[in-house]
C-alpha positions as CSV (number, residue, x, y, z in Angstrom):
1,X,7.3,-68.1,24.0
2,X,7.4,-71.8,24.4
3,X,4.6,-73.3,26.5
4,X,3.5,-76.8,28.3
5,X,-0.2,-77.3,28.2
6,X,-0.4,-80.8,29.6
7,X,-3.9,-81.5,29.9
8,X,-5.2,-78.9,27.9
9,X,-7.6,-80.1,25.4
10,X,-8.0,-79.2,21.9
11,X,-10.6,-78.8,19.5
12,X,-11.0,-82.6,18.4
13,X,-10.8,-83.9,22.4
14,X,-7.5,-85.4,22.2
15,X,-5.5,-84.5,25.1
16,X,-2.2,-82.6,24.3
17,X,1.0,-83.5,26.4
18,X,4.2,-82.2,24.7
19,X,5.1,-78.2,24.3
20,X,3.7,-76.0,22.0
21,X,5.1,-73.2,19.9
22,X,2.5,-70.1,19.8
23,X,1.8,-68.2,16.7
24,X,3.4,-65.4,18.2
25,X,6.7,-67.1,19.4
26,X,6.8,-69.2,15.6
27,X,6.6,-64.9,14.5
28,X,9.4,-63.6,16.8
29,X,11.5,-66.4,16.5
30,X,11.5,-66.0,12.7
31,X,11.9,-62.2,13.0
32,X,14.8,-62.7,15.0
33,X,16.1,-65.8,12.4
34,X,15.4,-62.6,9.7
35,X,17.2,-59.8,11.8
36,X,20.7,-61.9,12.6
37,X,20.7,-62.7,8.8
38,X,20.1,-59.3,7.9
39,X,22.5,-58.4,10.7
40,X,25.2,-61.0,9.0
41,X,25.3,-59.4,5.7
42,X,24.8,-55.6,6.9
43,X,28.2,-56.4,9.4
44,X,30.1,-58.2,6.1
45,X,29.3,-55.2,3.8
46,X,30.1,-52.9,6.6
47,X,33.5,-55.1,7.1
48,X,34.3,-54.8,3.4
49,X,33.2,-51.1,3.2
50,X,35.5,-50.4,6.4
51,X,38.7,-51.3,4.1
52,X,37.3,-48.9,1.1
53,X,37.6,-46.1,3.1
54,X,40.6,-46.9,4.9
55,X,42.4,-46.8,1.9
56,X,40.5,-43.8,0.9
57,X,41.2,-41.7,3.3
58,X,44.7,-43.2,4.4
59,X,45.5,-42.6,1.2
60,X,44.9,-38.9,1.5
61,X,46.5,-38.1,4.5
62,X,49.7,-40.1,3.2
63,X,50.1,-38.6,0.2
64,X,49.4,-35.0,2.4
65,X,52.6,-36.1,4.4
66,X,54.7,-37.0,1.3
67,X,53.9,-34.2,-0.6
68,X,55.1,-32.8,3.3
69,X,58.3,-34.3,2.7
70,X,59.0,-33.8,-1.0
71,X,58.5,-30.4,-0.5
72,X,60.7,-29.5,2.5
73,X,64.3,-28.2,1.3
74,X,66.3,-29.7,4.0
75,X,65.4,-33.2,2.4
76,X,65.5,-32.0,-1.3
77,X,68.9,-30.9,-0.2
78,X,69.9,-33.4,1.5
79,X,69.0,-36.0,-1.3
80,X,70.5,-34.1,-3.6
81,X,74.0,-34.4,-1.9
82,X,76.7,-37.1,-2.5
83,X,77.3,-39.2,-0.6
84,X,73.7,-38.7,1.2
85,X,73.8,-38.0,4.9
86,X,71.1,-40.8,6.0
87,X,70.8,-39.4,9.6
88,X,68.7,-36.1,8.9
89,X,66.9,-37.4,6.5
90,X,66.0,-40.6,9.1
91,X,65.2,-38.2,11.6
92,X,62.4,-36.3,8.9
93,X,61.5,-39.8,8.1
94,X,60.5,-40.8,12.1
95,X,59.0,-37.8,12.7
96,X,56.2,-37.8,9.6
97,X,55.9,-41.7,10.6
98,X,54.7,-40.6,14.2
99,X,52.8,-38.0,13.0
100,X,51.1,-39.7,10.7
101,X,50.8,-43.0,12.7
102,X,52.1,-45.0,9.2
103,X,53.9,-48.3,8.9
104,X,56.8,-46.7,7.0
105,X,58.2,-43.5,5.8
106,X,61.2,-44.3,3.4
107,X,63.3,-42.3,0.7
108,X,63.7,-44.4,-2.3
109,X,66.0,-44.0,-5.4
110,X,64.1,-43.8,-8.9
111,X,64.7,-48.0,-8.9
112,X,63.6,-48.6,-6.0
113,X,66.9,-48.7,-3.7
114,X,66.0,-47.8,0.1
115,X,68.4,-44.5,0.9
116,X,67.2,-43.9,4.2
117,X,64.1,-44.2,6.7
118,X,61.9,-45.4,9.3
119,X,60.2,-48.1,10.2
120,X,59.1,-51.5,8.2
121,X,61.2,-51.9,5.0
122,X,63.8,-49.3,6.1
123,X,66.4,-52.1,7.1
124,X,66.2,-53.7,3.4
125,X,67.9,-52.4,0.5
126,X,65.6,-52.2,-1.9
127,X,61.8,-52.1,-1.9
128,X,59.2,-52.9,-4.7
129,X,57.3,-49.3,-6.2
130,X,54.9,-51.7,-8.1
131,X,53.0,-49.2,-10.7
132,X,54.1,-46.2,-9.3
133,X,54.0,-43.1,-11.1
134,X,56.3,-41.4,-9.3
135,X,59.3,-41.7,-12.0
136,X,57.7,-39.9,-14.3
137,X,57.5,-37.5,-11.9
138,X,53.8,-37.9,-10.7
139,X,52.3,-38.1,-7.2
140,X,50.5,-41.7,-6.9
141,X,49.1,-44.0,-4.1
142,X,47.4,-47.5,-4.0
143,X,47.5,-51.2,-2.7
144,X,50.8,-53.1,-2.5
145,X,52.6,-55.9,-0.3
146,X,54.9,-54.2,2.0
147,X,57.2,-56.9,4.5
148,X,54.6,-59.4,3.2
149,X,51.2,-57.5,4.7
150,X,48.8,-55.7,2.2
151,X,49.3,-51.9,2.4
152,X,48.1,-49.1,1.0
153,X,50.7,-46.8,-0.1
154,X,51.9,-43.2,-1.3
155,X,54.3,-42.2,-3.7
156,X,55.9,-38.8,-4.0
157,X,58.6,-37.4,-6.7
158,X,61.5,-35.2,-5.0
159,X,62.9,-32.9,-7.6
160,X,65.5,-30.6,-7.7
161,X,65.6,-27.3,-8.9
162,X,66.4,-28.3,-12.6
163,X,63.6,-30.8,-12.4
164,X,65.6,-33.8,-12.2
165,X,64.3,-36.5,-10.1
166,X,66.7,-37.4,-6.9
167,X,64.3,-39.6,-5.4
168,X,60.9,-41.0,-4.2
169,X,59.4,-40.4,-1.1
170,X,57.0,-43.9,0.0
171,X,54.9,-43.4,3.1
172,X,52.5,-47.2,3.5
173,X,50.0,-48.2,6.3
174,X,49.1,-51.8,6.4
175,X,45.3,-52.7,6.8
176,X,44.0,-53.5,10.4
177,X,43.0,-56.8,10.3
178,X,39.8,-58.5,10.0
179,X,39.1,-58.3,13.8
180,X,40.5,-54.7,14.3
181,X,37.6,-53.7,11.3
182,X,35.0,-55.9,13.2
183,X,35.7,-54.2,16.6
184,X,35.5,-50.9,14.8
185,X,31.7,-51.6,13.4
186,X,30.9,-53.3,16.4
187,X,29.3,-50.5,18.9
188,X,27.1,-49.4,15.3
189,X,26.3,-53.1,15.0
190,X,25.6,-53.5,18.6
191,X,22.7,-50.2,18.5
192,X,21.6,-52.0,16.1
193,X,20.7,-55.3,16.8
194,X,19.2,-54.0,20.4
195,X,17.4,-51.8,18.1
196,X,15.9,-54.6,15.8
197,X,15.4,-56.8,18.8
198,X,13.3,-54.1,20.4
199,X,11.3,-53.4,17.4
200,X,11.3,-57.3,16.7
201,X,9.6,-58.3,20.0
202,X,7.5,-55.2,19.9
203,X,6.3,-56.0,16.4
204,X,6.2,-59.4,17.1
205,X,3.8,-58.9,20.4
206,X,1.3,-56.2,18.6
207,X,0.9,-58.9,15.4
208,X,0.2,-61.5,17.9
209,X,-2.3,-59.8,19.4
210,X,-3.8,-58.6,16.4
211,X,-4.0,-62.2,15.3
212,X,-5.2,-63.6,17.7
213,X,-7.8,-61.2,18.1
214,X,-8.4,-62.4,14.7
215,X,-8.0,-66.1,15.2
216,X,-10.1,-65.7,18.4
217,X,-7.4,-66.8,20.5
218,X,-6.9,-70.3,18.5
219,X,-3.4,-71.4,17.8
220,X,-2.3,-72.6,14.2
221,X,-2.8,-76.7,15.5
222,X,-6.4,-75.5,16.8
223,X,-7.1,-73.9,13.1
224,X,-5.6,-76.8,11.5
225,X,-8.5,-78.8,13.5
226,X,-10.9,-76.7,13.4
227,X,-10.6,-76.8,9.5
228,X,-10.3,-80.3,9.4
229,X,-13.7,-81.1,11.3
230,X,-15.4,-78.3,9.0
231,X,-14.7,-80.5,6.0
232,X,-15.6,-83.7,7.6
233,X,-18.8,-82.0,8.7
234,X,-19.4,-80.2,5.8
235,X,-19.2,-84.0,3.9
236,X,-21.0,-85.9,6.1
237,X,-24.1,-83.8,7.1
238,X,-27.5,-84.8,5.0
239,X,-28.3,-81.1,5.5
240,X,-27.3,-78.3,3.0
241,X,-25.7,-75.9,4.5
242,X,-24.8,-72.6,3.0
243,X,-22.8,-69.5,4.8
244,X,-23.6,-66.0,2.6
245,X,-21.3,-62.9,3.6
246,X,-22.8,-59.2,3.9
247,X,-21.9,-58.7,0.0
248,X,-23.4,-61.9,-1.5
249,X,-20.2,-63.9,-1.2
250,X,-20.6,-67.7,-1.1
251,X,-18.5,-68.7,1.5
252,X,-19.5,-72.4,2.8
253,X,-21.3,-74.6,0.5
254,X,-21.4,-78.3,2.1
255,X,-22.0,-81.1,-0.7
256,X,-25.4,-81.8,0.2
257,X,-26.5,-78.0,-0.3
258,X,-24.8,-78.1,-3.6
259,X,-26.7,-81.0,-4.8
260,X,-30.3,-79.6,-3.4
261,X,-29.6,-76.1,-5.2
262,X,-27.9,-77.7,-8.6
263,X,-24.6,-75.8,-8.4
264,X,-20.9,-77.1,-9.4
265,X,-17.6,-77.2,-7.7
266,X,-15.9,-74.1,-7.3
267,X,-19.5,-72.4,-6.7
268,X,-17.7,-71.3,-3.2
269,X,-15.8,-67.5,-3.2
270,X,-18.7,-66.1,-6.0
271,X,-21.2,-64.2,-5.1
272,X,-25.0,-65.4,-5.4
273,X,-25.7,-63.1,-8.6
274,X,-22.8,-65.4,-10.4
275,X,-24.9,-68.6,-9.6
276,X,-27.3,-70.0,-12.0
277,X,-30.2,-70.3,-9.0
278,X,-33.7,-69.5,-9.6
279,X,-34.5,-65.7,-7.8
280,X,-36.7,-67.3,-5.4
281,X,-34.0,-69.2,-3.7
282,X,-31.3,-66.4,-4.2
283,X,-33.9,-64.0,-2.4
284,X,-34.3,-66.6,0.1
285,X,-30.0,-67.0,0.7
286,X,-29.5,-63.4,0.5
287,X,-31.8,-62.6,2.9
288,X,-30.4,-60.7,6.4
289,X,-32.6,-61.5,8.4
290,X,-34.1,-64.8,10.8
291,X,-36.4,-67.0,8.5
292,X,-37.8,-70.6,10.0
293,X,-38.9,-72.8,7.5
294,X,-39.1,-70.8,4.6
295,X,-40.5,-73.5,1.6
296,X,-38.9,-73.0,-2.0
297,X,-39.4,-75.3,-4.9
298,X,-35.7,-76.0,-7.0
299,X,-36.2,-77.6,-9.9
300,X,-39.3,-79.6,-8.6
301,X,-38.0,-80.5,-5.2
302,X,-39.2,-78.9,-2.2
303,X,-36.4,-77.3,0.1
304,X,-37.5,-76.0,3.4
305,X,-34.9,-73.7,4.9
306,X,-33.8,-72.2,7.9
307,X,-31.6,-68.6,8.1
308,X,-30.0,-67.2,11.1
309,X,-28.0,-64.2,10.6
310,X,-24.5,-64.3,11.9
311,X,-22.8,-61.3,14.8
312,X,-19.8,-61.1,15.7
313,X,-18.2,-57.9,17.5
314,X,-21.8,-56.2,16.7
315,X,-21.7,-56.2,13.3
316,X,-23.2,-58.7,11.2
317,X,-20.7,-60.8,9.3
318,X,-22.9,-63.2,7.1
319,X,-25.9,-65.4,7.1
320,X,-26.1,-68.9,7.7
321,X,-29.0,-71.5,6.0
322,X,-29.8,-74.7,6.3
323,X,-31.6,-76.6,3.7
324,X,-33.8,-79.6,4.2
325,X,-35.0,-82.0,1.0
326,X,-39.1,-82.2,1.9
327,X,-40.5,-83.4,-1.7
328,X,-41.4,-86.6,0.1
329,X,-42.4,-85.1,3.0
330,X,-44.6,-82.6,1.4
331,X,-46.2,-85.2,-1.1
332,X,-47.2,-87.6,1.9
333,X,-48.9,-84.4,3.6
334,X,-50.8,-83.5,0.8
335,X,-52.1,-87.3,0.9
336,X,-52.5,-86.9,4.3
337,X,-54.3,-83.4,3.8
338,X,-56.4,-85.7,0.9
339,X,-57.3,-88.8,3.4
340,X,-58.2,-86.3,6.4
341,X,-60.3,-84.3,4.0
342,X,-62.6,-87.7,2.4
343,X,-62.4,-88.9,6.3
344,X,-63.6,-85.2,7.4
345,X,-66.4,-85.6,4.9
346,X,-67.6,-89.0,5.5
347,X,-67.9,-88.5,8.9
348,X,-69.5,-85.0,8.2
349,X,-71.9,-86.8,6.1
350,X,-72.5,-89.5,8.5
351,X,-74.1,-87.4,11.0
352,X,-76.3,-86.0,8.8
353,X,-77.5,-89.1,7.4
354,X,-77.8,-90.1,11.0
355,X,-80.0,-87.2,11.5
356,X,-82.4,-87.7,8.5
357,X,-82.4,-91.6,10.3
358,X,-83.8,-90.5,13.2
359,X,-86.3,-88.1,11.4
360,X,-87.4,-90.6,9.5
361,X,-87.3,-93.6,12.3
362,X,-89.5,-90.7,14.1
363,X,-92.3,-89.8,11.4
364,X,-92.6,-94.2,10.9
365,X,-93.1,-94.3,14.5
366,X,-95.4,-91.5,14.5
367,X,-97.7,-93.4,11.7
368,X,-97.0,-89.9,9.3
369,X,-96.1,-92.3,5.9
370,X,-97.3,-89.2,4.2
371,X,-94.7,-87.4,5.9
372,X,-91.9,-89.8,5.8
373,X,-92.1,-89.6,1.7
374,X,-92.3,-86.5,1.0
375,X,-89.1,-85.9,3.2
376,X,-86.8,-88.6,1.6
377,X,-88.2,-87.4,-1.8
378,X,-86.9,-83.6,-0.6
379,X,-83.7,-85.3,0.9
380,X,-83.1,-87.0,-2.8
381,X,-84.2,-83.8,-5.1
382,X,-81.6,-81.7,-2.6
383,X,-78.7,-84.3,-3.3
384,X,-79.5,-84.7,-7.2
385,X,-79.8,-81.1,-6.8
386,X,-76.1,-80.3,-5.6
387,X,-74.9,-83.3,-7.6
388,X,-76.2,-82.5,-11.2
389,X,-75.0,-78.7,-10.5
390,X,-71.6,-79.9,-9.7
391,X,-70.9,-82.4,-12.6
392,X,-73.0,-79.9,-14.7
393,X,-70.3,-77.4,-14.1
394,X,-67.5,-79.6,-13.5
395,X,-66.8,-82.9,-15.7
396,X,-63.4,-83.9,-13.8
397,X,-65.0,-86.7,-11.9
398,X,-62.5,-86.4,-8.5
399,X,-62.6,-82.6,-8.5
400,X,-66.6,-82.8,-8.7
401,X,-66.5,-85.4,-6.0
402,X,-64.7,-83.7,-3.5
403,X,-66.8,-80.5,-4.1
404,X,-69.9,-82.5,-3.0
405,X,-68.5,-83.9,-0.3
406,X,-67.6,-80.1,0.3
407,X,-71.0,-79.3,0.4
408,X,-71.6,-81.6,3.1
409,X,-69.0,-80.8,5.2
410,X,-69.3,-77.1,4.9
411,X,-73.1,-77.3,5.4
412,X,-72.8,-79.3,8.8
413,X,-70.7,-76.3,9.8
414,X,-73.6,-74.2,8.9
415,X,-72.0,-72.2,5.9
416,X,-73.3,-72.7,2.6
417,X,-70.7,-73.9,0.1
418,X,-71.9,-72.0,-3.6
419,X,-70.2,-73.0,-6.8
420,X,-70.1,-70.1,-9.4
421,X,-71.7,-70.2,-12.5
422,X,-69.2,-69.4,-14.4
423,X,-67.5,-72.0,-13.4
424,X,-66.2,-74.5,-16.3
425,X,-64.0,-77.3,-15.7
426,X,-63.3,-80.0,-18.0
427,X,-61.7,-83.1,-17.5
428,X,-58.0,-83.2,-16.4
429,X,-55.1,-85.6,-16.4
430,X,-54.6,-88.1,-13.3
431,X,-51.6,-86.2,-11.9
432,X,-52.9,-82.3,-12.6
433,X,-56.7,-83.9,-10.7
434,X,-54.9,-84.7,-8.1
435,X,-52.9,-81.1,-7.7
436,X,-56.8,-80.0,-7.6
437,X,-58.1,-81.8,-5.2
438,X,-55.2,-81.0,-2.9
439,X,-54.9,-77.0,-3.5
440,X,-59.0,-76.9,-3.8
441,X,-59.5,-79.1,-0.7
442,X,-56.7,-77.0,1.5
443,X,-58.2,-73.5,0.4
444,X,-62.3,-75.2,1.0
445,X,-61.2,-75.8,4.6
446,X,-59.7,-72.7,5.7
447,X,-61.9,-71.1,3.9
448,X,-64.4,-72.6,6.1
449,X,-62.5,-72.0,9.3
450,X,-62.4,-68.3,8.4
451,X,-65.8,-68.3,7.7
452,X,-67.0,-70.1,11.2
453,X,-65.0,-68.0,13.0
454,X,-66.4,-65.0,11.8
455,X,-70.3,-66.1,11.6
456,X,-69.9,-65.4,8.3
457,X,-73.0,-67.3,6.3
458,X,-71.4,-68.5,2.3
459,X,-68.0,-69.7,0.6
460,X,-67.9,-68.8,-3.3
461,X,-65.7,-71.7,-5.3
462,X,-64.7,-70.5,-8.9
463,X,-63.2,-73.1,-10.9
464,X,-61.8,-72.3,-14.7
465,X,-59.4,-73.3,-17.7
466,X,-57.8,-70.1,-18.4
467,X,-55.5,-70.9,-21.6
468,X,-53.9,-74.1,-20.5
469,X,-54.0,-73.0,-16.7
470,X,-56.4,-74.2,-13.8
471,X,-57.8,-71.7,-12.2
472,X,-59.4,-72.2,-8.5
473,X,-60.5,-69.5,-6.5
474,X,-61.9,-69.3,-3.5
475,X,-63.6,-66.3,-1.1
476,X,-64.8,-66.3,2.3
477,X,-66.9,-64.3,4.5
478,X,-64.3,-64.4,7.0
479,X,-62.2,-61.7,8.4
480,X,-59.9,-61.2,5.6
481,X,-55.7,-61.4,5.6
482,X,-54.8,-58.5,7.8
483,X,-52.2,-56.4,5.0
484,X,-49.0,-57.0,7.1
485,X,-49.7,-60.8,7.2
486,X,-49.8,-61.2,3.2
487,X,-46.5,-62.4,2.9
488,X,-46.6,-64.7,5.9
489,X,-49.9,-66.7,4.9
490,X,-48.0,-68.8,2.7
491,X,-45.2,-69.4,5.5
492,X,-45.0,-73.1,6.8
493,X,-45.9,-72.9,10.2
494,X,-48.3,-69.4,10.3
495,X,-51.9,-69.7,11.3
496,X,-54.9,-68.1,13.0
497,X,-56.2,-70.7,14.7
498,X,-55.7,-71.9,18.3
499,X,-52.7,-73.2,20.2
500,X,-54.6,-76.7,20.2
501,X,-55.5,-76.5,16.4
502,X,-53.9,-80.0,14.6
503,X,-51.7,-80.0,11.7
504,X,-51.8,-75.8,12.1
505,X,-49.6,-73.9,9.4
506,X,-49.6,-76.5,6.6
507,X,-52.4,-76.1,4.4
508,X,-51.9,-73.0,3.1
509,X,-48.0,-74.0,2.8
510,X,-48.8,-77.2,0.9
511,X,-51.6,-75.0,-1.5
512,X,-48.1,-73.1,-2.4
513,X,-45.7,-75.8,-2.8
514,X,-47.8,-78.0,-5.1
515,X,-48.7,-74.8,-7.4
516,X,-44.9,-73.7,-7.8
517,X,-43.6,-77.6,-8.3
518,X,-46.2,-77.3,-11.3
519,X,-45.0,-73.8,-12.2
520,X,-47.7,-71.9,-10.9
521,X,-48.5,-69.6,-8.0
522,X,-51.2,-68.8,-5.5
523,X,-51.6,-64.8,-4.1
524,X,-54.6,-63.7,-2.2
525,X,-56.4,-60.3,-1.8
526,X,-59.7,-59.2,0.5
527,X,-62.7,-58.5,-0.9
528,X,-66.2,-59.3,1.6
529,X,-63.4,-61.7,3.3
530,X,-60.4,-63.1,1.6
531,X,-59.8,-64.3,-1.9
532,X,-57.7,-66.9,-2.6
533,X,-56.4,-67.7,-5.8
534,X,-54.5,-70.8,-7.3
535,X,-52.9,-70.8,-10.9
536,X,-51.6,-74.5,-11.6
537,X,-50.8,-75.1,-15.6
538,X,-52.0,-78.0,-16.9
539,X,-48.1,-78.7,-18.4
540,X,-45.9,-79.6,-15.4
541,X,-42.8,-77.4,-15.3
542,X,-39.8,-79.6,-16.0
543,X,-37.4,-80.2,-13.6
C-alpha cells in the first residue's frame, strides 16, 4: 500500500519526491496493528484457559482411575496384608498409569509413606499429600508440586471392610508446558488470524473505496492542502463568499461576507433562519436557483450578489454566493444617472432654442417684426407657463427644476410630459431632494423610452407627501411590464431596449436601491401603460 509518486504534483504545486502512505494502506495497516493485538491477548487468555481445563478435566479422569484402584479387591487386599507384597500392587499401579497416560500412580500410607508404584515419585519414600482429604476418608484432587513440577493430582481413600483406612491411592499429571499449550491453540489461532486478515484487507479495500469516493480520490496530505488554501482564500478574498447547503446550513462564510452581512463568529454550521439577517438577503442566500447580480440593501450598504447552485453526482448539494460591497459604486451612478440627465436636458433644450433662433433669424430677415414679437411673447407665456405650474405645485426648488427640464426633454421627443394636479410637494431636506431627483429622473426617462417606443402621446408625473413619505409616481403610455417580467424589472442588468442601448439595466436598479437604503420601496402595475411607483420616507432608515 506504499507508493512513490516522484513528480506527482499536489494541490499547492509543490512537487512531491518521497513515498506516500494512502488512506487505505494508513487503514489496513492499523487494522492489522488492531487484529495482532487482539490476536495477542485472545492467544494469552486462551493459553491461561488451556491450563483451567486441563486441570478440569484431568482431574476427572484421575480421580475416575483412583476410585478404579481403590475399589478393586486385589489391591484392598493386598494393602491390607502384612508385610505388603509391592509387586502386584506395582503391576496395578503401571497399568492405570498407561491407561491413563498420568505422571504417577502411587499407594501411599495415611502419612504419606510411598508403599508401592509407578512412575515419578515411586523411587522416594515418602511423598507430600498437601490438603488432601483423603484421611478422613474423602476422595479429593487439586494442584501440588510433584518431583519439583506443578501437577494436578487425585487422591483416593482405600478402606477395608471395617472401614479402616489402609491407604491412599495418588494418581498426578504434571502440566504441559507453556509451549505444549501454545502448540495446542495454535491451528484455532492460525484460522483465525487468516480469518481476520481476510476480513481485514477486505474491509480495509471496500472503506477505501468508499472514502475515496468520498474524498474524490484526494489523499489525507491533498485534504490537508486543500483545507489550508480554503482558509487562506477564504481570508484574503475582498469578496463575500457564502456556501448554503440544501437545508439552510451555513457552511462557508469567508470574513469579508461576514462583515458585508453583520454576522459574528461561529455564524458557520447554523442554518439561515438562526441568523439575525434581514429576509431580503436570507431569501436572496437561500435561494436554489442561478441569480446574477441580484442588488440587496444591508444595513444601508448596497450588496450585489451572484448565486450558482452547486451539483455533484446529480443532485444538488448547496448554493454558492458571492457578495460584492457597491454603496460607492451605486452612489457615483446615481450622480452619473443625475449629470447625464441635466446634460440630456441642456442639450435637449439647446436644439430647441436653436430652432426658435432660426425662426426668429427667419421672420427678421423676412421684415415680419410683427411676427417676430408675437412669437417670442408665445415662446415666454409657454415657458412661464410650464414654470409657474411646476413651482406652483412643487416648492422643492431642485425637484421643480428637473421637472422643467423634463418637459423639455420629453417634449423634443414628441411626448408631452403632464404634471398632476394633485400633485403637492413641499420643500425637502438636501439629502432626501437629492433621492428625488435620482428615483424621479430614472422613472421620467424610461418612462419616456416606453412611451417613444410605443407612439404613445403623454407621461403623467404624481408627486405627494403621504404622512412623512414621498411619493412619486409615474405612468406611461407605453407597452406596459409584461406579468412574467414584474419581478425582473428591478433586476440590475434587465432591459427592453437594444443591444446598443448605453448604460442599459441600471436605472430602474438604481430607482430600487436608493428607495430601500432610505427604507422604502418601489412596485409597479399597468394601467393605459405602466405605473411606477416610489415610496422614499422622509426619515432615513438607520443603518
Amino acid at each position: 500500500m506504499w507508493s512513490l509518486r516522484s513528480g506527482e504534483r499536489g494541490p499547492s504545486g509543490s512537487r512531491r519526491v518521497l513515498a506516500v502512505q494512502t488512506l487505505a494502506g494508513q487503514f489496513l495497516a492499523l487494522q492489522l496493528v488492531v487484529l495482532l493485538l487482539v490476536l495477542t491477548v485472545a492467544s494469552a487468555v486462551s493459553v491461561r484457559q488451556s491450563a483451567a481445563d486441563f486441570r478440569d478435566t484431568r482431574g476427572v479422569l484421575l480421580l475416575r482411575g483412583a476410585e478404579r484402584l481403590a475399589g478393586t479387591e486385589p489391591v484392598r487386599v493386598g494393602l491390607g496384608e502384612r508385610p505388603i507384597e509391592p509387586e502386584t500392587l506395582t503391576a496395578y499401579a503401571e497399568a492405570e498409569r498407561r491407561n491413563l497416560g498420568a505422571t504417577a500412580v502411587l499407594f501411599t500410607s495415611p502419612g504419606g509413606a510411598v508403599l508401592a508404584g509407578s512412575g515419578a515419585g515411586a523411587a522416594r519414600g515418602e511423598v507430600d499429600l498437601g490438603p488432601s482429604t483423603a484421611r478422613d476418608l474423602r476422595a479429593w484432587t487439586g494442584d501440588l508440586t510433584v518431583e519439583g513440577e506443578r501437577s494436578v493430582v487425585a487422591h483416593v481413600p482405600v478402606v477395608s471392610n471395617d472401614g479402616d483406612l489402609l491407604a491412599i491411592v495418588v494418581i498426578a499429571e504434571k502440566y504441559p508446558s507453556l509451549m505444549q499449550r501454545a502448540r495446542a491453540v495454535l491451528p484455532d489461532l492460525g484460522t483465525f488470524l487468516g480469518l481476520g486478515l481476510a476480513l481485514g484487507v477486505a474491509g480495509s479495500w471496500l472503506l477505501s473505496r468508499l472514502i475515496r469516493r468520498r474524498t474524490r480520490g484526494l489523499e489525507p496530505a491533498e485534504i490537508a492542502a486543500l483545507a489550508d488554501q480554503r482558509e487562506a482564500l477564504l481570508h484574503s478574498i475582498r469578496e463575500g463568499v457564502v456556501a448554503v447547503s440544501p437545508d439552510g446550513t451555513v457552511t462557508v462564510l469567508s470574513d469579508s461576507a461576514r462583515e458585508l452581512l453583520g454576522l459574528p463568529d461561529g455564524s458557520e454550521g447554523r442554518t439561515l433562519d438562526q441568523l439575525e439577517i434581514e429576509p431580503a438577503v436570507r431569501a436572496a442566500l437561500a435561494g436554489g436557483s442561478s441569480a446574477r447580480d441580484q442588488v440587496v440593501v444591508v444595513d444601508g450598504r448596497v450588496v450585489v450578489l451572484n448565486r450558482s447552485p452547486v451539483h455533484h453526482g446529480g443532485r444538488r448539494v448547496g448554493t454558492v454566493t458571492t457578495l460584492r460591497d457597491r454603496t460607492e459604486l451605486m452612489a457615483m451612478q446615481s450622480e452619473l444617472s443625475a449629470r447625464r440627465s441635466v446634460t440630456d436636458t441642456l442639450r435637449a433644450q439647446t436644439h430647441e432654442f436653436q430652432n426658435q433662433l432660426h425662426t426668429i433669424s427667419g421672420l427678421v430677415q423676412l421684415g415680419e417684426y410683427d411676427e417676430v414679437q408675437a412669437f417670442v411673447g408665445t415662446l415666454a407665456r409657454r415657458r412661464a407657463a410650464i414654470s409657474d405650474t411646476v413651482t406652483r405645485l412643487v416648492d422643492d426648488p431642485a425637484v421643480a427644476a428637473l421637472l422643467v427640464a423634463k418637459v423639455s426633454l420629453a417634449a423634443e421627443r414628441g411626448v408631452e410630459l403632464r404634471l398632476a394636479e394633485q400633485t403637492a410637494l413641499p420643500r425637502l431636506d438636501p439629502d432626501l431632494s437629492a433621492d428625488v431627483g435620482t428615483v424621479l429622473g430614472n422613472l421620467v426617462d424610461n418612462a419616456v423610452d416606453a412611451t417613444v417606443a410605443s407612439g404613445g402621446p403623454t407621461v403623467d408625473v404624481h408627486l405627494r407627501d403621504d404622512d412623512g413619505i414621498v411619493v412619486v409616481q409615474v405612468a406611461d403610455t407605453g407597452a406596459g411590464v409584461a406579468p412574467d417580467a414584474v419581478s425582473e424589472v428591478f433586476r440590475r442588468g434587465w432591459t427592453t431596449k437594444p443591444g446598443d442601448a448605453s448604460g442599459r439595466g441600471v436605472g430602474l436598479a438604481l430607482v430600487q436601491v436608493v428607495c430601500e437604503r432610505r427604507g422604502g420601496s418601489v412596485s409597479v402595475h399597468n394601467e393605459t401603460g405602466a405605473v411606477f411607483t416610489a415610496r422614499l420616507p422622509r426619515s432615513r432608515r438607520d443603518g
